[in-house]
N, C-alpha and C positions, 0 to 999 in steps of 0.2 A: 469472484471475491479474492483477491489479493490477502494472505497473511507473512507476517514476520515480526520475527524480534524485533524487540523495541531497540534504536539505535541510537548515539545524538545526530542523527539527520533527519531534518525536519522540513525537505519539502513535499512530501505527501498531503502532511499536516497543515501545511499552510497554502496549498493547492486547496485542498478540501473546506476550509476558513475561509477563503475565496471565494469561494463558488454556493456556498450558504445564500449570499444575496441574489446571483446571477450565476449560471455554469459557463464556466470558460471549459469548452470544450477542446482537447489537442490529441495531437495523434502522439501514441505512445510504445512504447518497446517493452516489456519485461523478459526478463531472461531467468530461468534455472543455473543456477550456478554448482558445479561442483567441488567437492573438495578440496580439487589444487586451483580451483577461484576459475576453473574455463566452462567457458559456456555448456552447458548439457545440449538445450533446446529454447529456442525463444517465441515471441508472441507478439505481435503487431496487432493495435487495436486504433480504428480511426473516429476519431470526433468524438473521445471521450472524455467525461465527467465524472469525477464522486458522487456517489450520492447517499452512502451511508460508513460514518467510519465508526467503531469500536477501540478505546483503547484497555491497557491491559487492569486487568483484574487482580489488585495489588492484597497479598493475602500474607502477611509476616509468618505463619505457621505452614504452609509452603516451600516446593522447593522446585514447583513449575517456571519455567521460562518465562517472562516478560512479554506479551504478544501482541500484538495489536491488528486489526484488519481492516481493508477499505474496497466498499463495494463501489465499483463501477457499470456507467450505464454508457455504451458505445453504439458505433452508426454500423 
């Protein structure tokens, strides 16, 4: 399960829109990023899909982060 700030980039989003009907499955890279933006450690996952996403739980009396998650299912 992938989590993160919600951003204006939107192709997780529309990856996972996608694949609602049919999974397009694709090999894919995530990476940990650190503070000065350089890779910590990364992840290679092949022939994967979305298959549940979560967006953020919008609460005006709050002062949590904005967060969204998308579970993936891989070969």
């Amino acid at each position: 399960m992938l989590k993160r700030g919600v951003t204006y980039e939107d192709n997780l989003l529309a990856w996972f829109l996608m694949c609602q009907d049919h999974a397009e499955r694709k090999d894919i890279s995530v990476e940990l990023l650190g503070p000065d933006g350089k890779t910590v450690r990364g992840w290679q996952f092949l022939a994967a899909f979305p298959v549940k996403r979560q967006g953020p739980a919008l609460n005006a009396g709050s002062n949590n982060v904005a967060s969204e998650t998308l579970e993936i299912a891989h070969h």
